[in-house]
C-alpha positions as CSV (number, residue, x, y, z in Angstrom):
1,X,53.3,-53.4,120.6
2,X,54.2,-49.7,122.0
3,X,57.7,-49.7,122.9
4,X,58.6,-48.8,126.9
5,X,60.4,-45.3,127.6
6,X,63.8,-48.0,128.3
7,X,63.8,-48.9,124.7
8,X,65.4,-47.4,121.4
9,X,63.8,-47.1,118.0
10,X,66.6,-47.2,115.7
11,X,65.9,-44.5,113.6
12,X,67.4,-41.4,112.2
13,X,65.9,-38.5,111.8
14,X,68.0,-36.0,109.7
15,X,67.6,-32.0,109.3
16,X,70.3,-30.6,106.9
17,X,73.5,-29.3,107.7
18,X,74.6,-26.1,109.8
19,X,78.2,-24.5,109.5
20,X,79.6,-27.9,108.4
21,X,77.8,-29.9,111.2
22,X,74.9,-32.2,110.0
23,X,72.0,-32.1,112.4
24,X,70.5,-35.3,113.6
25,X,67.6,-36.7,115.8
26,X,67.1,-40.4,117.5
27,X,65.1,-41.9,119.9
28,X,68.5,-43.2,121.9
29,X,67.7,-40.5,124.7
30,X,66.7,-43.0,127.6
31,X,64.4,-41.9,130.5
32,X,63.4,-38.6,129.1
33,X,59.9,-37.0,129.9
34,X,57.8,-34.1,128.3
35,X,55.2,-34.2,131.5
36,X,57.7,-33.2,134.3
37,X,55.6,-30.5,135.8
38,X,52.8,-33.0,136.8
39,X,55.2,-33.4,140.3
40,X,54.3,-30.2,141.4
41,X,50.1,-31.0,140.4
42,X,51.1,-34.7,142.1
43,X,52.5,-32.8,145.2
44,X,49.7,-30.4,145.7
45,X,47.4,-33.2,145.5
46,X,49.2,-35.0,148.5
47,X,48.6,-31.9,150.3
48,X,44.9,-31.6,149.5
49,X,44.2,-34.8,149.2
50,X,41.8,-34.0,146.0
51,X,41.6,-37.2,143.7
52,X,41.8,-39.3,147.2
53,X,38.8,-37.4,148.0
54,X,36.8,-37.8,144.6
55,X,38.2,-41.9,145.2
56,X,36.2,-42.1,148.4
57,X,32.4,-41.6,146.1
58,X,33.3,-44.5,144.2
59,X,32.1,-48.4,145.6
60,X,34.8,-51.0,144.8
61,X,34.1,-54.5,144.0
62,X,36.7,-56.4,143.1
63,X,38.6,-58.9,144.8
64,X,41.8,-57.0,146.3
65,X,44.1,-60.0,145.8
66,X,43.7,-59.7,142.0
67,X,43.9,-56.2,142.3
68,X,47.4,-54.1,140.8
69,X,45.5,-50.5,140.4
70,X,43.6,-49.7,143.6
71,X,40.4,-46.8,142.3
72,X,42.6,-44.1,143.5
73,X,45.4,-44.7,141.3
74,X,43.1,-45.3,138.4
75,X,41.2,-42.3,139.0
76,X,44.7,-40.1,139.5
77,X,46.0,-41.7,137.0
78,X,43.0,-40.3,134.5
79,X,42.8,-37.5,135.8
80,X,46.4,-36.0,135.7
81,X,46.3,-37.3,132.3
82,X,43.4,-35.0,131.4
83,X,45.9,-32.0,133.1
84,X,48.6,-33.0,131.1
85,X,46.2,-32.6,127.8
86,X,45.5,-36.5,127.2
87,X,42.0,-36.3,126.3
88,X,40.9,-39.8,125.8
89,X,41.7,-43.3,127.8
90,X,43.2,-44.7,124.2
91,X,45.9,-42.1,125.0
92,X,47.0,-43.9,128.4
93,X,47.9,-47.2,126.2
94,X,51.4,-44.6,125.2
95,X,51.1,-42.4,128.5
96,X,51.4,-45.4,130.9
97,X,55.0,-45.2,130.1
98,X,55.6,-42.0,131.2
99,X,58.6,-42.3,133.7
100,X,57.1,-38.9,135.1
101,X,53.9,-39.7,135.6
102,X,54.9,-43.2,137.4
103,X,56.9,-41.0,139.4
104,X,53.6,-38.8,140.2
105,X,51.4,-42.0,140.9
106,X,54.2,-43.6,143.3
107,X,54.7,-46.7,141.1
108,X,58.3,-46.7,141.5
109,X,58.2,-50.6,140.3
110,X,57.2,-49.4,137.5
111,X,59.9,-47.2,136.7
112,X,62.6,-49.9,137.4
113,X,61.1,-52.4,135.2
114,X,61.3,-52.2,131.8
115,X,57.7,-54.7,131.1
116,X,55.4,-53.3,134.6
117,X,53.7,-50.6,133.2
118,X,51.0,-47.8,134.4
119,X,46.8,-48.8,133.6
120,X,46.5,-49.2,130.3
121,X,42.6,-48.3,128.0
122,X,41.3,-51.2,129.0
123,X,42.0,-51.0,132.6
124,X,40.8,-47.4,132.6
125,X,38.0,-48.7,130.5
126,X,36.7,-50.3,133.7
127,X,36.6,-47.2,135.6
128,X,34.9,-45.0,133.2
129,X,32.5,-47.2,131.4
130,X,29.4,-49.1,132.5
131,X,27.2,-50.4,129.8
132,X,23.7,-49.5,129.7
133,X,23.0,-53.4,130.3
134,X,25.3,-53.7,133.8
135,X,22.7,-52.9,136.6
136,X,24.6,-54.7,139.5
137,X,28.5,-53.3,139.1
138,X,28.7,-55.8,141.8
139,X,27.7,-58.9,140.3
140,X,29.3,-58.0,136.9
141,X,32.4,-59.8,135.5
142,X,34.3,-56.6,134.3
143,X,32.9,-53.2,136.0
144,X,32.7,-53.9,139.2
145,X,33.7,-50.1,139.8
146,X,30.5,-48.0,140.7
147,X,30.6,-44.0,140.8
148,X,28.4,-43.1,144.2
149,X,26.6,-39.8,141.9
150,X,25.5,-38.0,145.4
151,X,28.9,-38.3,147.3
152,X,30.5,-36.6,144.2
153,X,28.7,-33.8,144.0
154,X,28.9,-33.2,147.8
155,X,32.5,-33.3,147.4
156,X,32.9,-30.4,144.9
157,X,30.9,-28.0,147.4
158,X,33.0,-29.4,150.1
159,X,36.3,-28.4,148.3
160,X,35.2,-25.1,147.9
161,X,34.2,-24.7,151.4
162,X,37.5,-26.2,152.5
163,X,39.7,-23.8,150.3
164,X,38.6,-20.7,152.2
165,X,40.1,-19.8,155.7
166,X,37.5,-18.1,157.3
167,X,33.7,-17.6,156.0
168,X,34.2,-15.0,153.1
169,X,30.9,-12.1,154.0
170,X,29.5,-12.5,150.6
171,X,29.8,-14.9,147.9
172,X,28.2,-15.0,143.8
173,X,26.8,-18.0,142.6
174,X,26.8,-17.7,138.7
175,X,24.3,-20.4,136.8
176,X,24.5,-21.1,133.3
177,X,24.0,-23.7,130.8
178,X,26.0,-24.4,127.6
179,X,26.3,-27.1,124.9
180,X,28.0,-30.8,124.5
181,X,27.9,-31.5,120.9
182,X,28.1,-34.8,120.3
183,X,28.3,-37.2,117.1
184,X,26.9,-40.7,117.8
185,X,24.0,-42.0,119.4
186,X,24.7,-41.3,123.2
187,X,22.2,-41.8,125.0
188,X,19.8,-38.7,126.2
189,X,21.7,-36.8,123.2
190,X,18.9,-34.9,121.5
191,X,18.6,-32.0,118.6
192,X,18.6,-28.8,119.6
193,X,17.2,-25.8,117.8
194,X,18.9,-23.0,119.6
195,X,22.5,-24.9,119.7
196,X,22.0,-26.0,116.1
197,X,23.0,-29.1,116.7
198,X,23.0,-32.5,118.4
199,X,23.7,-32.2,122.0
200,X,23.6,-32.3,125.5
201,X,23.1,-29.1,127.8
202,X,24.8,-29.3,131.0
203,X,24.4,-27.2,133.6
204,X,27.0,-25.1,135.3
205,X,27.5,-23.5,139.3
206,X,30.3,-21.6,139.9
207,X,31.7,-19.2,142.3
208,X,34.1,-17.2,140.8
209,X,36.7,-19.7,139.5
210,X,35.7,-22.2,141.7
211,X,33.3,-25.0,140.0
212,X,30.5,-26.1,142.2
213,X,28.5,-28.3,140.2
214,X,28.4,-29.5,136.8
215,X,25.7,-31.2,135.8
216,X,24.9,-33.3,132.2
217,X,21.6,-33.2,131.1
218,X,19.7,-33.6,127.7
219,X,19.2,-31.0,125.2
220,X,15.5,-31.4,125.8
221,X,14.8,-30.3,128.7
222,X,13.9,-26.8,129.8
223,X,16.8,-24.6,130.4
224,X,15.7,-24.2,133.8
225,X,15.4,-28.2,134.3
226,X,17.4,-29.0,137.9
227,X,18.3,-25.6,138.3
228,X,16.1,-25.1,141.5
229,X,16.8,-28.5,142.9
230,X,20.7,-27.9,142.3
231,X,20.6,-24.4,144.3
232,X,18.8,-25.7,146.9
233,X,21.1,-28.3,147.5
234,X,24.2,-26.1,146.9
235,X,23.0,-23.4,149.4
236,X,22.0,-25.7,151.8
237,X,25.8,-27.4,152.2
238,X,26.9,-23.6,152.0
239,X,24.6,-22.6,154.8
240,X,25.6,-25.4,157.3
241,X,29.2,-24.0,157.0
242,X,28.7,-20.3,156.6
243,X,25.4,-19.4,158.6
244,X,26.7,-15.5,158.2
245,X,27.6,-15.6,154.4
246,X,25.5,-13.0,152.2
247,X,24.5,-15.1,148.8
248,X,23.9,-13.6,145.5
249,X,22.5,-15.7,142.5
250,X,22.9,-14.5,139.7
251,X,22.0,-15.7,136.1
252,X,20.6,-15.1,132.5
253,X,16.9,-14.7,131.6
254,X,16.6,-18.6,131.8
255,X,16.6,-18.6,135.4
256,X,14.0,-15.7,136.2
257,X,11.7,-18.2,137.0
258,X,9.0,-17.7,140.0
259,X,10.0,-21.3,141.9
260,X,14.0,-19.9,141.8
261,X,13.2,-16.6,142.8
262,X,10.7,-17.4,145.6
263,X,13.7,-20.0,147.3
264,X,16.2,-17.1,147.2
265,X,13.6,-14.6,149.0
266,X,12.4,-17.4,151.8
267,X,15.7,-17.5,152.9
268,X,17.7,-14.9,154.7
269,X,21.0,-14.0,153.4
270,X,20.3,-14.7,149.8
271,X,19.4,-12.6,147.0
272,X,19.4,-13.3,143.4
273,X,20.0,-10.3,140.4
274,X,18.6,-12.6,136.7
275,X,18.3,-11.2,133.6
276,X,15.1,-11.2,131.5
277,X,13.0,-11.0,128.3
278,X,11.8,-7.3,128.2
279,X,7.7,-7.0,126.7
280,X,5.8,-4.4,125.9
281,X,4.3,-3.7,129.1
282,X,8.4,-2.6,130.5
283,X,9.4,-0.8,127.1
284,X,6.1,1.1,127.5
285,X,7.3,2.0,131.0
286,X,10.3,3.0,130.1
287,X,9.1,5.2,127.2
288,X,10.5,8.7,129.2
289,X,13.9,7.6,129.0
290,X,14.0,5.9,126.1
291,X,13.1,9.3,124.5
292,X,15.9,10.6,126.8
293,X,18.4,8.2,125.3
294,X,17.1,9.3,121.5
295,X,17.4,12.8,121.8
296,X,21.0,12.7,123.9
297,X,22.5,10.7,121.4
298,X,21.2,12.8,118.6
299,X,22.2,15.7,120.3
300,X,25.3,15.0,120.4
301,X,25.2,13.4,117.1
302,X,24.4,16.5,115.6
303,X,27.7,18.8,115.9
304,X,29.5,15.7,115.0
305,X,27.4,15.0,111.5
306,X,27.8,19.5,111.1
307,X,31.4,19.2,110.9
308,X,32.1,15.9,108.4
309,X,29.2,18.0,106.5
310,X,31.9,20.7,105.8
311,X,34.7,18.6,105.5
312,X,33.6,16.6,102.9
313,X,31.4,16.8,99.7
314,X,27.7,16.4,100.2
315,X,27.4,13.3,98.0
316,X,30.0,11.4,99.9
317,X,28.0,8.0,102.2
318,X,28.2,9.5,106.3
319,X,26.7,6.6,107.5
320,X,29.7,5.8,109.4
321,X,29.5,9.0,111.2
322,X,27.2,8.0,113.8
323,X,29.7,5.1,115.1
324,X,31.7,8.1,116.4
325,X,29.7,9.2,118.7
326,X,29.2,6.6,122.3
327,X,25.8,5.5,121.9
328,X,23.7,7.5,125.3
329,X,23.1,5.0,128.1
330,X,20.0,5.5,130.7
331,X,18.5,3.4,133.7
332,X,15.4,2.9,135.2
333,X,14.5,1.2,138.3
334,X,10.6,0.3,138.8
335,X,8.2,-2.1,140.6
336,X,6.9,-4.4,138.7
337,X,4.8,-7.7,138.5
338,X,3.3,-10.1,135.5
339,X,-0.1,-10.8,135.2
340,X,0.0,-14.5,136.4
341,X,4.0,-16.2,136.3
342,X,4.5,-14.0,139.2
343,X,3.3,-14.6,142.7
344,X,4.4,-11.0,143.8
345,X,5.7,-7.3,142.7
346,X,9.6,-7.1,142.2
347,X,12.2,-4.6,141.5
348,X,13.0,-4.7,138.0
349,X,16.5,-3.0,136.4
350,X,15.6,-1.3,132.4
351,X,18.7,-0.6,131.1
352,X,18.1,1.4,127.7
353,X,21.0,2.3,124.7
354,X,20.7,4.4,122.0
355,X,23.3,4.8,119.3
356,X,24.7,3.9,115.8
357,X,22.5,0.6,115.5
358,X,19.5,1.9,117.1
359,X,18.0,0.7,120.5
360,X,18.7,-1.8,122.9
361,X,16.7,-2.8,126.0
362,X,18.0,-4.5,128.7
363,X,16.1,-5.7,132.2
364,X,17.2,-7.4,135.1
365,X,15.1,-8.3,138.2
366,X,16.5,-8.4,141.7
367,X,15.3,-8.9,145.2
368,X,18.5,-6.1,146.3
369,X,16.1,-2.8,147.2
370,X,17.4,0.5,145.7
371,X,18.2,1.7,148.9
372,X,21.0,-0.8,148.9
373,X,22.0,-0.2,145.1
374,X,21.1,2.0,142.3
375,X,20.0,1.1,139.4
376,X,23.4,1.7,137.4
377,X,25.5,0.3,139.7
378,X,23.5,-2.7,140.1
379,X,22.9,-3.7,136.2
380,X,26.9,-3.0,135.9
381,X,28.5,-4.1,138.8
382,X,26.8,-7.3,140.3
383,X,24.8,-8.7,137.0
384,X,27.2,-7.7,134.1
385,X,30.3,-9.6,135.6
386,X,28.4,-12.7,135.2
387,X,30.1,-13.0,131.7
388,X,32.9,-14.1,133.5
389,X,31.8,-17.8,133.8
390,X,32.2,-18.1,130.0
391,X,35.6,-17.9,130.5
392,X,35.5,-20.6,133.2
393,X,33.3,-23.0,130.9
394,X,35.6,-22.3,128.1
395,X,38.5,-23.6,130.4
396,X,36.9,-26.9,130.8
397,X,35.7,-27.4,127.4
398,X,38.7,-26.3,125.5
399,X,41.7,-27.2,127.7
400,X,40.2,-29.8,130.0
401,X,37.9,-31.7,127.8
402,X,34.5,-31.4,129.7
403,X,32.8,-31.8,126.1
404,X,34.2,-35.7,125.3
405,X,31.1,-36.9,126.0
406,X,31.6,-40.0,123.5
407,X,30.8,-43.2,125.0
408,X,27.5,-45.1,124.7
409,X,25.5,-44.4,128.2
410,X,24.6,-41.6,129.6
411,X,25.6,-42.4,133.4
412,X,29.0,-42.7,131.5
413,X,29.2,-39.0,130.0
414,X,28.5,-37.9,133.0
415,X,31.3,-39.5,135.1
416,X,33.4,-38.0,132.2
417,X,32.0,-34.6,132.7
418,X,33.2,-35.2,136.7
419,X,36.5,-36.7,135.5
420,X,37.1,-32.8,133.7
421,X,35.5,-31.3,136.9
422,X,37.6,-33.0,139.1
423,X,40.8,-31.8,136.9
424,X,39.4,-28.5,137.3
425,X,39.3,-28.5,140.4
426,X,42.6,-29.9,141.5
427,X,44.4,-26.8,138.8
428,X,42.0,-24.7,140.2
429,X,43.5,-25.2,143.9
430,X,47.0,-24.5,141.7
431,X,46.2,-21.0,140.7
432,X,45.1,-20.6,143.9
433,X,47.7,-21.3,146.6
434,X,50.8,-21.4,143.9
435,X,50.4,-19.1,141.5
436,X,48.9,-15.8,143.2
437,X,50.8,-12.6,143.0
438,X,53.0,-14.4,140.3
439,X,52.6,-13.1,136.7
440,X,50.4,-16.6,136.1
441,X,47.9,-15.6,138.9
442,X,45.4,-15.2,136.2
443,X,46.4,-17.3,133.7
444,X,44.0,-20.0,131.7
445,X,44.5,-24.0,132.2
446,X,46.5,-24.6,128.9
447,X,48.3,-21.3,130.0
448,X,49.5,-23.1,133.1
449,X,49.4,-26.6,131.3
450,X,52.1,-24.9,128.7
451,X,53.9,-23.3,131.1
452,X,54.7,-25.0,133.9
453,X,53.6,-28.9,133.6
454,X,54.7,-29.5,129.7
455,X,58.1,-29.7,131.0
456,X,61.2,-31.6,129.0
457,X,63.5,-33.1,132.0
458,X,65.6,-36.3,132.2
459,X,65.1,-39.2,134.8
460,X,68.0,-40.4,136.5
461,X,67.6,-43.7,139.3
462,X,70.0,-44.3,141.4
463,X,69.5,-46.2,144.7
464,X,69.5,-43.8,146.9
465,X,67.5,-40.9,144.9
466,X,65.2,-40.5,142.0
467,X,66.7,-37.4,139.8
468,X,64.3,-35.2,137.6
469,X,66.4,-32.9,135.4
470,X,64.3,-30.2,134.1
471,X,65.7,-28.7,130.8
472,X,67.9,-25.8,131.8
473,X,66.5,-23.3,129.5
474,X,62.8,-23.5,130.9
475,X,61.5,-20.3,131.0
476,X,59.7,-20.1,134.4
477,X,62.0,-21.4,136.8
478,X,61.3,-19.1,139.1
479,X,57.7,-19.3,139.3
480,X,58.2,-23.1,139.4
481,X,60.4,-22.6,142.7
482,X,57.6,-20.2,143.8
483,X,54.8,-22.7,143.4
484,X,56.9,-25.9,144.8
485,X,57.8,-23.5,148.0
486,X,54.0,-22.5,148.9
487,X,53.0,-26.1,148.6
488,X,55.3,-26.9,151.2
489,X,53.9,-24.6,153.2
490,X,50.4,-26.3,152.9
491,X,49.3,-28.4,155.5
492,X,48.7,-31.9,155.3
493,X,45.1,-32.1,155.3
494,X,45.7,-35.9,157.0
């Protein structure tokens, strides 16, 4: 049995001796915490109401008189422990004793009593798990907890809606897809090729560092597969909000497809910029300045190779000298249209380099008119920022988890993939009203995690207050006051 954060294991733990003093460790510490920072998460949440509004797209059907852990408290309670870095429900079966997290989930009975404890795996279990043969949560015996898919993913677009002030006058909407190895036999998990692996291939939205959707699907599938049908719906939630709002999509050579582009130009306001696959019809029509590209780069390689020439002897390996010289960079806007994918001519970006390893080709197509943008600016500053959602999908898979898609059923790795999403989201909201202008206003999830929620403090009850003494040599105390002031300021949502 896993002892309670009230009781002792008597054990020593011994580490030498220093100036004549031996050093030793025990458990005897009492109501001690490593977690304490999740109070400042917990308090924003209160504010925003987050998790209470991801518990509203799940249908309960259990009997509230043998109820102790209402579908809120669960779900906070699973996702704060993703935050905190607790990947997996086993881990709750030792985090349920956490006096800070009780604290954070108002379960002040639980922090009095040394047997009450928080939801254990099994109890979380029922949450997060429906077996492939359940088809009626309602009539089952033991998951009788049912995610509501649509009301989820409404809910991410509206908390991105609802964190801006005023309608921002243009927004980016970056698509991608990555891959959710996996190493069982989930279901829909399928070998892929290009991944090298078996997988799943969710599919991302975001807008800037806020995520929009995130969407499991098998490995497959097209890369394309629900990409359409996801804008659409994203744009169309967007649009009953922001009727003003300018909307870029943007995206690699998977999404310059003729259904995506052909939305974005029915519809006023939006515009899309989408890499693609160059052919020999665009590297023939960019021929001139690819022979521009050549002879720049060789002309300036040419003083360059002159001068090692005389320096050292004519046997020694100059290979290395053309890395020396920047490799020459050209552009090329033209008009241009396939023979039968394409319904229509459209502006397409060539983007040609030409240096130590030889040349690259690069093309983008875009429905912004050069008149607007030229072709440099356009190829540099609206489509090659896009590599800034890696980072973002890094975030959730490394620090948050996105990719612990283990469990049997396929409805079930997705309500994972939310369960990370939702954590996201609620740090997200962090950065954003608590951390900006600090020196954290950029910083990564397990940056933030580190710094400011893995936090040693000391839990004190007395009847009249609840004290949390946070370990006097934390090194961001005054980003912590920072953050605790602004979400004071917040108001309550209601």
């Amino acid at each position: 049995m896993t002892p309670s954060f009230t009781e002792s294991i008597s054990q020593q733990l011994k580490f030498g001796v220093i100036k004549g003093r031996k050093v030793i460790a025990n458990f005897d510490g009492g109501r001690i915490t490593s977690d304490a920072g999740i109070l400042l998460m917990a308090e924003l949440d209160k504010k925003l109401k987050i998790t209470a509004r991801f518990a509203e797209c799940f249908q309960d059907y259990r009997n509230s008189s043998y109820v102790d852990y209402s579908v809120h408290q669960l779900l906070t309670q699973r996702v704060y422990g993703i935050i905190l870095g607790y990947e997996d429900v086993n881990d709750h079966d030792k985090l349920r004793y956490d006096p800070a997290l009780a604290i954070a989930l108002e379960k002040l009975n639980l922090i009095e009593s040394t047997e009450a404890v928080l939801a254990g795996k099994s109890t979380l279990n029922r949450l997060e798990y429906c077996p492939e043969t359940i088809i009626d949560q309602e009539t089952s015996r033991y998951h009788k907890i049912e995610p509501l898919p649509q009301k989820i993913e409404k809910a991410f677009i509206e908390l991105f809606l609802e964190s801006y002030k005023k309608p921002p006058k243009s927004i980016i909407l970056d698509l991608d897809v990555t891959d959710d190895q996996v190493h069982g036999n989930q279901e829909g998990a399928f070998f892929n090729k290009y991944y090298g692996g078996v997988c799943y291939a969710p599919l991302y939205i975001f807008c800037g560092h806020h995520l929009l959707v995130a969407k499991l699907r098998s490995s497959n599938v097209d890369p394309a597969e629900g990409a359409l049908e996801e804008l659409q719906r994203v744009i169309g939630l967007i649009r009953k909000k922001w009727k003003e709002t300018h909307i870029l999509v943007r995206g690699d050579s998977a999404y310059a497809r003729e259904d995506i582009m052909k939305c974005c130009e029915e519809q006023a306001g939006v515009d899309y910029v989408l890499a693609m696959a160059t052919n020999r019809q665009l590297k023939l029509r960019a021929s001139d300045i690819i022979e521009k590209a050549q002879s720049d780069y060789e002309q300036r390689l040419e003083p360059v190779t002159a001068l090692m020439e005389t320096l050292f002897s004519p046997d020694e390996d100059l290979e290395e000298v053309g890395k020396l010289v920047p490799e020459s960079t050209w552009y090329r806007s033209l008009c241009y249209k396939t023979q039968e994918s394409w319904s229509r001519s459209r502006r397409v970006v060539t983007k040609v380099c030409h240096g130590s390893k030889g040349l690259k080709i690069r093309h983008v197509v875009t429905s912004l008119s050069a008149s607007k943008i030229p072709p440099s600016q356009l190829y540099t500053d609206k489509y090659c920022p896009r590599g800034e959602m890696e980072n973002r999908i890094k975030e959730q898979q490394l620090n948050l988890f996105s990719d612990r898609t283990s469990t049997q059923t396929f409805e079930s790795n997705q309500l994972r993939l939310w369960l990370s999403s939702m954590a996201y989201v609620l740090l997200q909201a962090f950065r954003q009203y608590c951390l900006a202008k600090t020196s954290l206003a950029k910083a990564t999830v397990g940056t933030i995690r580190l710094s400011l929620l893995k936090l040693g403090a000391r839990i004190t009850i007395s009847c009249r207050r609840i004290l949390v003494a946070i370990a006097s040599s934390c090194p961001y105390q005054d980003i912590l006051a920072i953050a605790h002031s602004r979400i004071q300021m917040i108001r309550d949502t209601g």
